[in-house]
C-alpha positions as CSV (number, residue, x, y, z in Angstrom):
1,X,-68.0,48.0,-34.2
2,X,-71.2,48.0,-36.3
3,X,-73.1,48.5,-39.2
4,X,-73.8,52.1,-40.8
5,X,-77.2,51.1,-41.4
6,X,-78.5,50.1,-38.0
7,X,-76.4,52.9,-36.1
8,X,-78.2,55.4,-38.2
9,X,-81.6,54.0,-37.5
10,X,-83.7,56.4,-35.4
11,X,-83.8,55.2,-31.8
12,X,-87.5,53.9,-31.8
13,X,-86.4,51.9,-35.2
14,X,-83.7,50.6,-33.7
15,X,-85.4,49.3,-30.4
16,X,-88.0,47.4,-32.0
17,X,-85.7,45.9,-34.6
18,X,-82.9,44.7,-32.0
19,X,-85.0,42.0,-30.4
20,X,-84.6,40.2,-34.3
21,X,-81.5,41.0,-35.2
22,X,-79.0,38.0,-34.5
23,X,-75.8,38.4,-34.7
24,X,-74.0,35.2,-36.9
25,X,-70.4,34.7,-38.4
26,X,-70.5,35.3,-42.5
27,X,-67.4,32.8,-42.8
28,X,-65.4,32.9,-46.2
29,X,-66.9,31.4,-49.4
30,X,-70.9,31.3,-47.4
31,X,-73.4,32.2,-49.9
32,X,-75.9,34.0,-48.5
33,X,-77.8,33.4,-51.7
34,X,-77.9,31.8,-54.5
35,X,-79.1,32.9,-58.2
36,X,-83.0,32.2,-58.5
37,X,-83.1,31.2,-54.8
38,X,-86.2,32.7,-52.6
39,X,-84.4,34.7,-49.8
40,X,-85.6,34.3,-46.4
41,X,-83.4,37.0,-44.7
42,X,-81.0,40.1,-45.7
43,X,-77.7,40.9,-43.7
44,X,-76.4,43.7,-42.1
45,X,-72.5,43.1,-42.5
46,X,-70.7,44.3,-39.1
47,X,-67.3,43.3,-40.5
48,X,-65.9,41.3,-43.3
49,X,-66.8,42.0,-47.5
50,X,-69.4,40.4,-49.4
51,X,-69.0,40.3,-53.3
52,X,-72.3,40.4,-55.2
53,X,-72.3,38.2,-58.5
54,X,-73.1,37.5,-61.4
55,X,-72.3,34.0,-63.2
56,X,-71.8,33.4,-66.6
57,X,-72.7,30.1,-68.3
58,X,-69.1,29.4,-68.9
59,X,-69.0,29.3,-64.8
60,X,-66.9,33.0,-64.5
61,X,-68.1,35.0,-62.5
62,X,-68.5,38.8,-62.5
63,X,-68.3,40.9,-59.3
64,X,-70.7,43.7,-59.6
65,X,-70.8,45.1,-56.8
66,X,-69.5,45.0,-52.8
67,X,-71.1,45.3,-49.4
68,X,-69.5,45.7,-46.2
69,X,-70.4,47.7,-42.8
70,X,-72.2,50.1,-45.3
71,X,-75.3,48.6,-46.2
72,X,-77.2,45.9,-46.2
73,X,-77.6,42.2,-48.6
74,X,-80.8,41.2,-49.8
75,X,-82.1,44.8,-51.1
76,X,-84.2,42.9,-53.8
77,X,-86.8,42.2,-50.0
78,X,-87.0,45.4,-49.8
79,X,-88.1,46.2,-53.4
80,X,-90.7,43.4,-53.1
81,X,-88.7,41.0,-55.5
82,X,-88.2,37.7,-53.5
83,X,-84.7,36.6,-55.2
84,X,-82.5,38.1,-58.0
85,X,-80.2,36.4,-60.8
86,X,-77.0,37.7,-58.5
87,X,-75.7,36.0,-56.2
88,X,-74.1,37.0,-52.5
89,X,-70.9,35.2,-51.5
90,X,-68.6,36.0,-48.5
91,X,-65.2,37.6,-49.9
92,X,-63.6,38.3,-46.5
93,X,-64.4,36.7,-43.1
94,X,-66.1,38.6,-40.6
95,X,-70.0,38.7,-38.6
96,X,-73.1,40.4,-39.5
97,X,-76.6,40.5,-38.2
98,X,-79.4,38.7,-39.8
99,X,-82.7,39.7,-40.0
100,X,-85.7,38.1,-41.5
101,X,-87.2,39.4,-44.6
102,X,-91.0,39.2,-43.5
103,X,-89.8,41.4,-40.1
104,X,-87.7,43.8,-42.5
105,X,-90.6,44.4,-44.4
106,X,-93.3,44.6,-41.9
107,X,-91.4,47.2,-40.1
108,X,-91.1,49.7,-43.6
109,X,-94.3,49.4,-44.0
110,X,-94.5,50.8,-40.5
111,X,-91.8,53.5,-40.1
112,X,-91.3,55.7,-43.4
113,X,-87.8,56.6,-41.8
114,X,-86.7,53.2,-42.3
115,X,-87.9,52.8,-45.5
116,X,-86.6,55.7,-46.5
117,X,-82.8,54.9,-45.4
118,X,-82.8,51.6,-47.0
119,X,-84.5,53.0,-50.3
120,X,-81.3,55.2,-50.1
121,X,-78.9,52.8,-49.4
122,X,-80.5,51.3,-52.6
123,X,-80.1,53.9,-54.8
124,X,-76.2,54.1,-53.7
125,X,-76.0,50.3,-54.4
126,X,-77.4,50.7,-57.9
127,X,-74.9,53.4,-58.5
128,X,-72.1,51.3,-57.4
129,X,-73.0,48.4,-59.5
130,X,-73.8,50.6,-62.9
131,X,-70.1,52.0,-62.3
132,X,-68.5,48.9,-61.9
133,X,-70.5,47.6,-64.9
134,X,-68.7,50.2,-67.2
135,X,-65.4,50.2,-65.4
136,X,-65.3,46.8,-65.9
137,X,-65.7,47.4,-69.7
138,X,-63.8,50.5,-70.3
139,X,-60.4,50.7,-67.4
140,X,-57.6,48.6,-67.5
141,X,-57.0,45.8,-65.0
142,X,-54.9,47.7,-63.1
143,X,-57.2,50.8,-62.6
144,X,-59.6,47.7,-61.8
145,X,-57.7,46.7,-59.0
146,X,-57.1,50.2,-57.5
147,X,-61.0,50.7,-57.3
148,X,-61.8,47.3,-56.1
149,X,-59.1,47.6,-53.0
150,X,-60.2,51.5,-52.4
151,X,-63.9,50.1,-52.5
152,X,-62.5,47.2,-50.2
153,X,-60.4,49.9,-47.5
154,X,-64.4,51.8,-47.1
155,X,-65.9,48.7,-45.6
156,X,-63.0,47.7,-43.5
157,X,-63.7,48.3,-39.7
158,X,-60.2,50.4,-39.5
159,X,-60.2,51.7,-42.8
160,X,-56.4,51.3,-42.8
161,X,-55.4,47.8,-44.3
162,X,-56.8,45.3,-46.3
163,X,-55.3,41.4,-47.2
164,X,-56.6,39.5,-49.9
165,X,-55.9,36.7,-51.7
166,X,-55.2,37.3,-55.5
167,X,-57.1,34.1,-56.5
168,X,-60.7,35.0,-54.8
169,X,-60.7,38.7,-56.7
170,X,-64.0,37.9,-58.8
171,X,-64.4,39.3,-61.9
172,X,-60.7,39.8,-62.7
173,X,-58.4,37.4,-64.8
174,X,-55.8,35.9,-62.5
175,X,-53.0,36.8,-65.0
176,X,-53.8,40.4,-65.3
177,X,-53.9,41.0,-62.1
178,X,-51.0,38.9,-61.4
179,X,-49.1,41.5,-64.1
180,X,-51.4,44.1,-62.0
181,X,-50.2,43.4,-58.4
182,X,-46.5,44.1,-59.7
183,X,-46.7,47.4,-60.9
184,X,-48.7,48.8,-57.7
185,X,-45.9,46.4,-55.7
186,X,-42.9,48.2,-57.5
187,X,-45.1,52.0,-56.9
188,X,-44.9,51.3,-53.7
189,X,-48.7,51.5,-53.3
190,X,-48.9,47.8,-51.7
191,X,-47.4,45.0,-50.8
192,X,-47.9,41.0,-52.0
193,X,-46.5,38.4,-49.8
194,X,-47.9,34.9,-49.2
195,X,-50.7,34.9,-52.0
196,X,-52.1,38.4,-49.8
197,X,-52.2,42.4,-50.2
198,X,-51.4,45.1,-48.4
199,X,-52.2,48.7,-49.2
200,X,-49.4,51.1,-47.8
201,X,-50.3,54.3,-49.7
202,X,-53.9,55.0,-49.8
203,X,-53.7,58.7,-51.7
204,X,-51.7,57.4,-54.3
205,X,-53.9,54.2,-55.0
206,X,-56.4,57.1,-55.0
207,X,-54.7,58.8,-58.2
208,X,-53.9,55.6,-59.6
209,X,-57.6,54.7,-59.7
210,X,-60.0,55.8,-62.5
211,X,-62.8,58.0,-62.3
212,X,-65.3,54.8,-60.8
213,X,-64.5,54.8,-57.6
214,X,-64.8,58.2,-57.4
215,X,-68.0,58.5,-58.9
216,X,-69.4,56.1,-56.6
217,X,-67.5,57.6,-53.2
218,X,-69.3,60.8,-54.3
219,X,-72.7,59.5,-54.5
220,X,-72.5,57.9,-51.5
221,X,-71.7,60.7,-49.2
222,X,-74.2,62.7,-51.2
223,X,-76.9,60.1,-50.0
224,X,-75.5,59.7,-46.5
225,X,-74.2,63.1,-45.4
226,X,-74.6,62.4,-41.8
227,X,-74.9,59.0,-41.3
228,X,-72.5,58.3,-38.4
229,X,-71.2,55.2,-37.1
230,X,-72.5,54.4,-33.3
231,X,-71.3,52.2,-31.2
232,X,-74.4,50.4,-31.0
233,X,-74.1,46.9,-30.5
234,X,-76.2,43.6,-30.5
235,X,-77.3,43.1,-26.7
236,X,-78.4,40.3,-25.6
């Protein structure tokens, strides 16, 4: 088990960043930061889903994007900004490594390689959260829902099975996707028991889903076209 970033790192990369890499739980609910709030480190998600947000001043809050064993939290280090008006939370349980910002940066300014599959990562990212930005607006609860678990299922470990609990699905309206949860339930795409999800038909939750999670499937593999997952792991 690992994260897509650091297995793809070349091996010289990935040696001199292992000795600062610790490996800490990212329990559910944890902020990793806050709107406004100077970031000291970005996290490497091994397993587990953070939800990037935005609040409003009515206290909803937005989801506009998610990152899992894909990518990395805290791109706005990497861009030179030291905090953003988002804000990271911990959607599902799970562990990540942690990695100061100072070190993260010190070492792109070093390797172009790493800089280079970050600023990637980052372009991906962006994509994701413009999509979801006019999904949001434009698709129906339901079609929500169907990209939000597909988006879920890419950054599970097993990329099989994902539980949830209806209440902690930012950026949706409980009722609506209350009324959405039945009709996937009565498809036969998933099933709701105990306040939690399971998918049981991926390709159909596929067709079900609007164009956005396309889209942003596409763009990823475009970015990443051989970026495998190693079995590298924290020593140590």
């Amino acid at each position: 088990m690992s994260n897509r970033l650091i297995a793809g790192l070349p091996e010289a990369d990935f040696e001199r960043l292992l000795p600062h890499l610790e490996l800490v739980p990212l329990p559910s609910g944890k902020a990793l930061y806050e709107a406004g709030e100077v970031q000291q480190y970005v996290s490497f998600p091994i397993s587990g889903i953070v939800s990037l947000l935005h609040t409003m001043q009515d206290g909803f809050s937005e989801e506009i994007g998610v990152v899992g064993n894909e990518g990395m939290v805290g791109v706005s280090l990497l861009m030179g900004g030291e905090s953003t008006p988002s804000r990271a939370v911990v959607q599902s349980p799970g562990y990540g490594y942690r990695l100061k910002g100072t070190i993260l940066q010190a070492e792109c300014e070093r390797s172009p390689s790493l800089h280079y599959l970050l600023l990637r990562y980052t372009q991906s990212l962006i994509t994701q959260i413009t999509q979801t930005a006019a999904c949001n607006r434009h698709h129906a609860v339901e079609q929500q829902l169907c990209r939000w678990l597909l988006l879920t299922l890419d950054r599970q470990p097993e990329n099989d099975a994902t539980t949830t609990i209806i209440g902690n699905i930012p950026g949706m309206h409980r009722d609506g996707v209350t009324e959405a949860v039945s009709i996937l339930q009565a498809a036969g795409l998933i099933t709701y028991t105990d306040g939690k999800i399971s998918v049981l038909d991926r390709l159909k939750l596929e067709a079900r889903a609007c164009e956005c999670y396309g889209a942003v499937r596409r763009e990823t593999d475009r970015l990443f076209p051989k970026l495998e997952i190693a079995t590298r792991t924290r020593q140590g």
